[in-house]
C-alpha positions in Angstrom: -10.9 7.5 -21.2 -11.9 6.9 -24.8 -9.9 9.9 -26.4 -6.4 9.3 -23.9 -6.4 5.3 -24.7 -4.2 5.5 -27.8 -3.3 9.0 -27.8 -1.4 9.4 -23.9 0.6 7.4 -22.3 -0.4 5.9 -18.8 1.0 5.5 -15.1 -0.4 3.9 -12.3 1.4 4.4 -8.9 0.0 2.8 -5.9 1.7 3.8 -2.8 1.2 0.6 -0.9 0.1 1.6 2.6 -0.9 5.2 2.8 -3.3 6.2 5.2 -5.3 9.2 3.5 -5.3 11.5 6.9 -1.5 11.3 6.5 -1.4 11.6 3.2 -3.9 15.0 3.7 -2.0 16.3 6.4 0.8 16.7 4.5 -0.3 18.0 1.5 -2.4 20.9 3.8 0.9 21.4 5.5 3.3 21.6 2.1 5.7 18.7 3.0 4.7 17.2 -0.1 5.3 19.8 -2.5 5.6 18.0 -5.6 3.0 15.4 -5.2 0.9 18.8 -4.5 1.8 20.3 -7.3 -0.5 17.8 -9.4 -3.3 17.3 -6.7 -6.1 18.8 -8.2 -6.9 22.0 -5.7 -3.5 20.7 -3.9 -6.0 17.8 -2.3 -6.1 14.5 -2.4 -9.9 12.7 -2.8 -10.9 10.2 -0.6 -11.8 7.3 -1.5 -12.5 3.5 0.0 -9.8 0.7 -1.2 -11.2 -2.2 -3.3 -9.2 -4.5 -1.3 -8.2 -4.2 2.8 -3.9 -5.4 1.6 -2.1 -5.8 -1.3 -3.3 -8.3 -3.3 -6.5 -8.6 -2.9 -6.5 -4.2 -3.8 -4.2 -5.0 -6.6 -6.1 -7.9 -8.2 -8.9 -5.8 -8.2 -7.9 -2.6 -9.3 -6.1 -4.7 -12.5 -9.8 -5.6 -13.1 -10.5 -2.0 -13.5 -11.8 -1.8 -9.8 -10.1 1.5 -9.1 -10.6 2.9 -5.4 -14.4 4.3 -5.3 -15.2 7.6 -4.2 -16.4 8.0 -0.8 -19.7 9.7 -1.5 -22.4 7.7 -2.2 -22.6 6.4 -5.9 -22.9 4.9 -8.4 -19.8 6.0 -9.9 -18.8 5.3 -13.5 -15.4 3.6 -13.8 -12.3 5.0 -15.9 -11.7 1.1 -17.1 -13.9 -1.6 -17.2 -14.0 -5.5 -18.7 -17.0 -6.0 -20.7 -19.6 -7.3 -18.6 -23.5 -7.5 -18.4 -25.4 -5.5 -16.5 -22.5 -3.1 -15.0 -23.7 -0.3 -13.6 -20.4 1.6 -13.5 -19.4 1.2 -17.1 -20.8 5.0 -18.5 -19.7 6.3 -21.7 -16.8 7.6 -21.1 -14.9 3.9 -19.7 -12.7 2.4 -21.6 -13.8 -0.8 -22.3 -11.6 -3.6 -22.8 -13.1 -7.7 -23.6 -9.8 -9.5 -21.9 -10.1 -10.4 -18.2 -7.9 -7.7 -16.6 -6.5 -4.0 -17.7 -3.2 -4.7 -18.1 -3.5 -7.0 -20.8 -6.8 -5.2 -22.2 -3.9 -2.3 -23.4 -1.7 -4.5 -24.2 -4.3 -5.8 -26.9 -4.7 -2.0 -28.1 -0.7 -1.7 -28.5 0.8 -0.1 -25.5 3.7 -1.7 -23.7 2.8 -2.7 -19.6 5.8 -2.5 -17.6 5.4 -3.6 -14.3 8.1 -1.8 -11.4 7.5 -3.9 -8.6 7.7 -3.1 -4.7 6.6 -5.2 -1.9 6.8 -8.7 -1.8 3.8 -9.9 -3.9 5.9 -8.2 -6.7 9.2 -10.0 -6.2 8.8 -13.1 -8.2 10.4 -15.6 -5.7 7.8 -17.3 -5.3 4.4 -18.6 -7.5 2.5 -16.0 -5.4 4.9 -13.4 -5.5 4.8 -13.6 -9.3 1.2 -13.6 -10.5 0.5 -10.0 -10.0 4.4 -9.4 -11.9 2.8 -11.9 -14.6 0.5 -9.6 -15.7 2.7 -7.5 -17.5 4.7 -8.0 -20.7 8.1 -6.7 -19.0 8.8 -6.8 -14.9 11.5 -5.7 -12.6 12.0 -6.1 -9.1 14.9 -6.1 -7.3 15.9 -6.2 -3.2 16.8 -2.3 -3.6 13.2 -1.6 -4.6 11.9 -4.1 -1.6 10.2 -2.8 2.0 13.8 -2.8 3.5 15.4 -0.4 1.0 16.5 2.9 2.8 16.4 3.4 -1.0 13.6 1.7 -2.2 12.1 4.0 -4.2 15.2 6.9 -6.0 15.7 3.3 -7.1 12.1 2.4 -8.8 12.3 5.6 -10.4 16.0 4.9 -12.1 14.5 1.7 -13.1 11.6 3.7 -14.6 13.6 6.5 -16.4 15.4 3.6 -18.3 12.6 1.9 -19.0 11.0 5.1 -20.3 14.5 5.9 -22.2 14.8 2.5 -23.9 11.1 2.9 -25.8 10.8 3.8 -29.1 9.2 6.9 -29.9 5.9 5.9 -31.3 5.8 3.1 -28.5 2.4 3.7 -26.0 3.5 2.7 -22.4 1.3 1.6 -19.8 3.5 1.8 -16.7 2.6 0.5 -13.0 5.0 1.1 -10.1 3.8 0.0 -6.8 5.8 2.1 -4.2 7.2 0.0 -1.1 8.2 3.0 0.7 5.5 3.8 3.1 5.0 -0.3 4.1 6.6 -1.3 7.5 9.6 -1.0 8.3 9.3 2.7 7.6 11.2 3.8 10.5 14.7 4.6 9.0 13.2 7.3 7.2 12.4 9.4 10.7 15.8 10.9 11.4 16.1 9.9 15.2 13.7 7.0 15.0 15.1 3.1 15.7 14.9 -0.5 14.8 13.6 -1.2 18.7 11.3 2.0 18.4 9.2 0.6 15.3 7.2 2.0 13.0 4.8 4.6 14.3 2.8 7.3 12.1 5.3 10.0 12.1 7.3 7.5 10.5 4.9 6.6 7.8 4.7 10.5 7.2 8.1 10.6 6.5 8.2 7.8 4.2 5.6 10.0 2.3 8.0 12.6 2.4 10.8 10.9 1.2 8.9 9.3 -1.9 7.4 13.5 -3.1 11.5 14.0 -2.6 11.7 11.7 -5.8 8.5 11.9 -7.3 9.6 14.8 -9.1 11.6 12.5 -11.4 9.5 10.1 -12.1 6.5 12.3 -13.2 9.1 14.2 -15.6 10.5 10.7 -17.2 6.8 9.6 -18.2 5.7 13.0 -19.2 9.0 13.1 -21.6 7.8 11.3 -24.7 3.8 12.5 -24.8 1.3 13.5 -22.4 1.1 11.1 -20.0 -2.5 10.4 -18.0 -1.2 9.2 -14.1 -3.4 7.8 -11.4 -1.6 8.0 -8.2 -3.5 5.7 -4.7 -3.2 3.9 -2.1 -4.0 0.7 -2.2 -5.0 0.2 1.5 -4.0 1.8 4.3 -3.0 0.8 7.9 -3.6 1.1 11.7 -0.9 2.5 14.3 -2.8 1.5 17.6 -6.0 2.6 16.5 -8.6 0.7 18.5 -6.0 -1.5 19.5 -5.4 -2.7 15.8 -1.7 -2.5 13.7 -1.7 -3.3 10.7 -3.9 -4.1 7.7 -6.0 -6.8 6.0 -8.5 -5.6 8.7 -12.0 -4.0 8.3 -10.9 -0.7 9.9 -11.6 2.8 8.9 -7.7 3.6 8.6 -7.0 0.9 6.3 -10.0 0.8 3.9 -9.9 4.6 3.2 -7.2 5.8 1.1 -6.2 8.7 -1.1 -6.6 9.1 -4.9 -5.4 12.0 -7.5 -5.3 11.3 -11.5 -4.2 14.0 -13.5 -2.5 14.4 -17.0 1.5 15.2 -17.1 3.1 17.0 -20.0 6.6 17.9 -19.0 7.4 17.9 -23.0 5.5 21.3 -22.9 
């Protein structure tokens, strides 16, 4: 990570709430072509969440805690703080002496925009805002939210101005956490209702919906330079699965999640 900090620009999507064996099954099955299209092998890894819901995962992973592969380790970390005695800070980590990520690129020169999603990202609250805080620029607003139809074609036109309004030499570290595939999902089932409820055909077709858009967003930060993504989960969550729904629960569904990074380039 030594030689793309300062030469690339960087993405971090978290799809808040994807299940890896949905996220696999569709990307065996092609329903998510252009997520596929930048899987390496046209497969996602699997890897175990740092955190069983959203902020815990997200406070860790702004740490540098990234999901860790499933196989047994150690494994050395793409971004690290400075610390004593870590075993996962190799050669090859960038690392940074301020207490999180996000500002840790910020002290090397890149702009951190933060496109929030679910609500500890909306700032209307103190605890909605400290993850938002983070960053030298936010935006959240209720189309990007868990009860946006819309939620994220929206993040992404939020994105592709953001990306637009940058000067050229500008580096951009840019994190949008997707609300998409967080309940209520059901409206993006054709045929599904309110009374039915979420259900994991309707979590798939969240997926679907967001690889509709994807597209788009991968093109508007691979516009200005080559651009080095990491697209996860952040946690996943249960649909009846030994009686449990939900998340922030110790269950297989929730604490294993998908992970791709992968450089984009659509300037080529």
């Amino acid at each position: 990570m030594n030689e793309v900090v300062g030469s690339h620009d960087l993405l971090l999507v978290t799809l808040d709430t994807l299940r890896h064996d949905v996220a696999e099954e569709l990307a065996a099955a092609g329903r998510i072509p252009n997520l596929a299209r930048y899987l390496p092998g046209g497969t996602w890894e699997r890897r175990h969440a740092p955190g069983s819901f959203t902020y815990a995962s997200h406070q860790a992973m702004f740490a540098g805690f990234l999901p860790t592969p499933a196989a047994p380790g150690p494994h050395p970390r793409l971004f690290a703080a400075r610390f004593a005695g870590s075993e996962t800070t190799a050669n090859g980590t960038f690392v940074y002496d301020t207490p999180d990520l996000v500002s840790g690129l910020a002290a090397v020169g890149y702009r951190t925009v933060c496109i929030g999603g679910v609500g500890f990202f909306n700032k209307a609250g103190a605890l909605g805002s400290v993850l938002p805080g983070m960053f030298q620029e936010s935006h959240w607003e209720p189309e990007f939210g868990v009860a946006s139809p819309t939620s994220f074609e929206a993040q992404v036109a939020c994105a592709e101005k953001v990306v637009a309004g940058l000067p050229e030499e500008q580096r951009l570290f840019l994190f949008v956490n997707v609300s998409a595939l967080h309940q209520p999902n059901w409206f993006h089932l054709p045929g599904a209702t309110r009374e039915a409820g979420d259900t994991r055909a309707t979590h798939a077709a969240a997926l679907e919906y967001v690889d509709r858009h994807m597209g788009r967003l991968l093109a508007a930060v691979g516009s200005r330079r080559p651009c080095f993504a990491i697209v996860c989960s952040d946690h996943g969550t249960a649909y009846g699965e030994d009686g449990h729904t939900g998340h922030r629960i110790g269950h297989e569904v929730v604490w294993t999640v998908p992970y791709a990074h992968f450089f984009v380039d659509e300037a080529r």
